[in-house]
N, C-alpha and C positions, 0 to 999 in steps of 0.2 A: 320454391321447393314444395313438392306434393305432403299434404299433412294426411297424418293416420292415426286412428285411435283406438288403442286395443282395451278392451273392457275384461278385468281378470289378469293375472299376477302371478296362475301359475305355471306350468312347464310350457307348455302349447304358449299362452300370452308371454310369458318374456320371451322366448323362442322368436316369437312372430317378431316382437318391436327389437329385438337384436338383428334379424333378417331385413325387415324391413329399412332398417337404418344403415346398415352396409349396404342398399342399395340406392340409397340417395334420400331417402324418405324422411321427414320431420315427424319425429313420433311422441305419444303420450300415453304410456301404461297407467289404467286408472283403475285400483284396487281397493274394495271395500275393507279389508282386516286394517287394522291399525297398523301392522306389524308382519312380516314375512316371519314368521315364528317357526321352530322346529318339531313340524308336523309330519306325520306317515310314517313310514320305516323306508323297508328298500325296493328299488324296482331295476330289470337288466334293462343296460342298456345293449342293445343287438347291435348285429353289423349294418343292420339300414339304420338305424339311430346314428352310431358313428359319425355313419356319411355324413349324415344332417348335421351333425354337430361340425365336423369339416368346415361344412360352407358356412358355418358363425367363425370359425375361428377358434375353436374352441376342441377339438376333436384330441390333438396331443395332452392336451391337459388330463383329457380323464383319461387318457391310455395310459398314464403314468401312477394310476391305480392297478391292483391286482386283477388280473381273467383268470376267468375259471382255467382249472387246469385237472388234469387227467382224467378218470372216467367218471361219466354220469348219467342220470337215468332212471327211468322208473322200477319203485317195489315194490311188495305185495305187504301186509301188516307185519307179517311173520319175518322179514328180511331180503327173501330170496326175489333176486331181481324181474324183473319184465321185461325189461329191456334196458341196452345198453348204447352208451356211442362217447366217444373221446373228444375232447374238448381242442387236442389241438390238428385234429381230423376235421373238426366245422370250421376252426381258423383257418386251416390251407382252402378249405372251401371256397369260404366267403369272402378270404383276404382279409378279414379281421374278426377280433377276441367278441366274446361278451365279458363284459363289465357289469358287477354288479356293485350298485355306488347305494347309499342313504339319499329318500327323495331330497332331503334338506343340502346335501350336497349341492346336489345338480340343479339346484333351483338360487342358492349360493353364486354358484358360476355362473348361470344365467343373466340375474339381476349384475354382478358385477360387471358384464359385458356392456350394458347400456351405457349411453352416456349419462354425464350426472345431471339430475332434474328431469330424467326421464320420465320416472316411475314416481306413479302421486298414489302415498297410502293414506287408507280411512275416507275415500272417496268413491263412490258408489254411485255406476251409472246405468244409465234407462235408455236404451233407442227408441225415441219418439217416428222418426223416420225415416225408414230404411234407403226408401230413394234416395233424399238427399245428404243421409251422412247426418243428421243431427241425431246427437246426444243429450238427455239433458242428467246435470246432476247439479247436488246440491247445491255450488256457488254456480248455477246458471246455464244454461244451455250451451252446447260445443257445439259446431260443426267443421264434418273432416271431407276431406275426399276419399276413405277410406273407414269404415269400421268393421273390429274385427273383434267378432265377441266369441270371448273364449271362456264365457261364464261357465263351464262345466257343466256335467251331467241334468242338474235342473235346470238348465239353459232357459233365462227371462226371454232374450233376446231369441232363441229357436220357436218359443212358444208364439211371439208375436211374427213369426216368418211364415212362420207354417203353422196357423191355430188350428187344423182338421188332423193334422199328424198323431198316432198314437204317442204318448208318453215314454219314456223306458220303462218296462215292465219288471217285476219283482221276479228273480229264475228260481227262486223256491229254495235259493240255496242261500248260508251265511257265511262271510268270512270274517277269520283272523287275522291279523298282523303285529309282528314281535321284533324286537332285535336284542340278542342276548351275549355277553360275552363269549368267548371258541370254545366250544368242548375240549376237556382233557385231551381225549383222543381226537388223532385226525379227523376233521367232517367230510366226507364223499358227499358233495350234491346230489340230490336226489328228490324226485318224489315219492311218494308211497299213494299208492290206492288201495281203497278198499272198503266197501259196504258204502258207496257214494259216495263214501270223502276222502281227502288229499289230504298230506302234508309237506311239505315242501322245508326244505333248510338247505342254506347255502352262502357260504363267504363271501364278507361282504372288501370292497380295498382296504377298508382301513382296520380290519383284522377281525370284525364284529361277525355274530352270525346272524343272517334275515333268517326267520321260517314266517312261513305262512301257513294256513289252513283253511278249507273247508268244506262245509256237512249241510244238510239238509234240514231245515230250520223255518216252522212261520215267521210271515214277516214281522219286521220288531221286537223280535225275541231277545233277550241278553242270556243265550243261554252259555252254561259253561263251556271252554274249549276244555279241559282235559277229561270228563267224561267219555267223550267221541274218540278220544285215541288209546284209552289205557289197556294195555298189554301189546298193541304195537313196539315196533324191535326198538332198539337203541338206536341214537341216542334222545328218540324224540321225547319217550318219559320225562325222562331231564331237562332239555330242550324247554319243555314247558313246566316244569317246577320253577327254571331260572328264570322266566319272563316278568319282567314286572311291568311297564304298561302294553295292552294289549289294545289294540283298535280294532274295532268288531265294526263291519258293515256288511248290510245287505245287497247283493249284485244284484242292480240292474242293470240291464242294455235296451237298446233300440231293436224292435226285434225285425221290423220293417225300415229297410233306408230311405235316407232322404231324399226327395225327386233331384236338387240339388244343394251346393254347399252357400249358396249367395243370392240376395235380393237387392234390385240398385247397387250403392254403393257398400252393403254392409255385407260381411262374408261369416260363416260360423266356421271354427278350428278346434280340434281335439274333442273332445267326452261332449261338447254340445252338437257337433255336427256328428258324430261316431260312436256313441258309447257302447264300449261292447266286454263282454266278460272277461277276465283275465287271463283266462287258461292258457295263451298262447304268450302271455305278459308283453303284448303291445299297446298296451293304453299310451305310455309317455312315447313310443317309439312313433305311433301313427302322429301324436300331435309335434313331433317335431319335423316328421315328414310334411307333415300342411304346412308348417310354419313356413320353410326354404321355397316348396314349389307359390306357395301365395308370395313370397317376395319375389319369385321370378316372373309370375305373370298375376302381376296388379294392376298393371294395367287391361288386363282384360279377363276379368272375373268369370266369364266364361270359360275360359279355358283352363281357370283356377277347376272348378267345379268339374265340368269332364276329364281333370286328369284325379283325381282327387276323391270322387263320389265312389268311382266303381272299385278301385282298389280298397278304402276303404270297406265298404262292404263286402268284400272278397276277407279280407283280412278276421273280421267281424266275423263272415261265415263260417272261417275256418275254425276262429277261437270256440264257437258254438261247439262245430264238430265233436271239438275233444271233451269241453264239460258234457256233451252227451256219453262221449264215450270212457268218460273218468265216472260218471254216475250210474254206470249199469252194475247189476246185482247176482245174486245166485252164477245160477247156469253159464249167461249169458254173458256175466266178467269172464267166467274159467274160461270159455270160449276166447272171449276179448286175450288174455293172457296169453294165453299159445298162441294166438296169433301172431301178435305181437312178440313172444319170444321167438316165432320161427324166423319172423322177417328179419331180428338181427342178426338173426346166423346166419342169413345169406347172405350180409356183409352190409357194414356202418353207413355206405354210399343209399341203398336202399332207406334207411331209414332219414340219414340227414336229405334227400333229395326232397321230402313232403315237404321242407322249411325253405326249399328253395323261395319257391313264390314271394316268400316275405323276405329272407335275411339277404337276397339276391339284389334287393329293389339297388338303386341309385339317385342321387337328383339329379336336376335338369343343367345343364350348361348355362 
């Protein structure tokens, strides 16, 4: 039996050593934290997510959380919308819901899915070299016919594949993340823009509410979120009175893609091979899409990388698009607005069609 070794523990790495092991593979998930502890807040899962999740097995389980349901969309600080479109208009679309689940959830059902003795915590590993698949870590060198380093955004292992490649770069921007009990009143999903920053709130399955946010910030700063939003509509005021721990990070992404996703035997999956801003909220979606197609074609990393590289960056570019066009100003938002509200009066198909590209995708046979 062919051995694998996935480096990293979260969505993308178990993802990968659940994929990999439904297709015949001997795997060993090797994760530096002591502990899968309950870290992040929420992230959606999309109709290309789903699918991936399908081919683990795993796809009916979170459908039996809550999907968004009836209208959603973005607003301006003061309330009044930008745009709109209905929730079970993208469902007939795409054939399936979004799901918005807690990261800790989904990374929950992931790890469950392995076999037992898969996944080895508080162990931390180093590709010595990429050709031949060795590993080394603390009790002594591995070697696989397969590694797959899914170290995330600082990715050791991308630095060492590609040491001339730029870094992910800092987007000038900070974000928020929260999860707070339901508002009194019903929550309509939504964004809100305005003056370069967002806010984002939206039901999560198990009754909670994710928001997210964010504004324009040097890097490293811990600066307040509720400054950035005060007198924006209801119920965000609130929204952030009730928050109490808050995870503040700085966006970076990759702003240049990678030539490809693989050297010799070792391949990069999710935020190491991809990292790219959230605005479109596919970080966990792209890394479960690498996860299914690398266990369909492992044996030929090639064809991992060219189906894999382009769309990925395609996705990446898109997500750009919008924090460009969530962070414009003055003149040039009011512009942005009307535009945007005329395209949805000419009807919801117009505006869900931009998301084809992504929430369209499918795996491989």
């Amino acid at each position: 039996m062919a051995g694998a070794i996935v480096i990293g523990a979260g969505i993308g790495g178990l993802a990968a050593g659940v994929a990999l092991r439904r297709r015949g593979w001997e795997v060993t998930v090797l994760e530096r934290a002591e502990a899968l502890e309950e870290v992040g807040a929420g992230l959606a899962v999309a109709p290309n997510a789903l699918r991936a999740l399908d081919v683990l097995g795993l796809g009916d389980r979170l459908r039996k959380l809550a999907a968004l349901q009836g209208a959603a969309g973005i607003r301006r600080p003061d309330g009044r919308w930008i745009s709109r479109t209905d929730a079970a208009a993208a469902e007939a679309r795409y054939g399936e819901p979004t799901i918005v689940v807690h990261r800790a959830a989904l990374v929950t059902l992931l790890a469950g899915a392995l076999r037992p003795g898969t996944l080895r915590l508080g162990e931390p590993a180093a590709v010595v070299d990429a050709a031949a698949g060795r590993v080394v870590t603390p009790g002594g060198d591995l070697t696989a016919d397969l590694v797959v380093a899914a170290d995330g955004i600082g990715s050791a292992v991308r630095g060492k594949l590609f040491p001339d490649h730029p870094r992910p770069r800092y987007t000038g921007v900070t974000s928020w993340r929260f999860v707070v009990p339901p508002p009194n009143a019903p929550l309509v999903p939504a964004e809100t823009w305005g003056g370069g920053r967002i806010f984002g709130a939206v039901g999560m399955g198990d009754g909670r509410t994710y928001c997210y946010a964010t504004a324009p910030a040097p890097e490293g700063s811990t600066a307040d979120l509720a400054p950035h939003f005060a007198g924006w509509h209801a119920p965000i005021p609130q929204l952030i009175a009730a928050a109490g721990t808050v995870i503040q990070t700085d966006i970076r992404c990759l702003e240049r893609p990678l030539p490809r996703f693989h050297e010799g035997r070792t391949v990069l999956l999710g935020d190491a091979a991809h990292a790219m801003t959230p605005n479109l909220g596919q970080g966990a979606c792209q890394a479960l899409e690498d996860a299914v197609v690398l266990a369909a074609y492992a044996g030929d990393l090639a064809r991992y990388s060219a189906e894999r590289a382009p769309r990925a960056a395609a996705v990446a570019a898109a997500s750009r698009r919008i924090a460009r066009l969530a962070a414009l100003r003055g003149p040039a938002a009011s512009v942005r607005d009307v535009a945007m509200t005329l395209a949805g009066r000419l009807g919801p198909d117009l505006v869900l069609r931009q998301t084809d590209p992504v929430f369209a995708w499918r795996p491989p046979a």
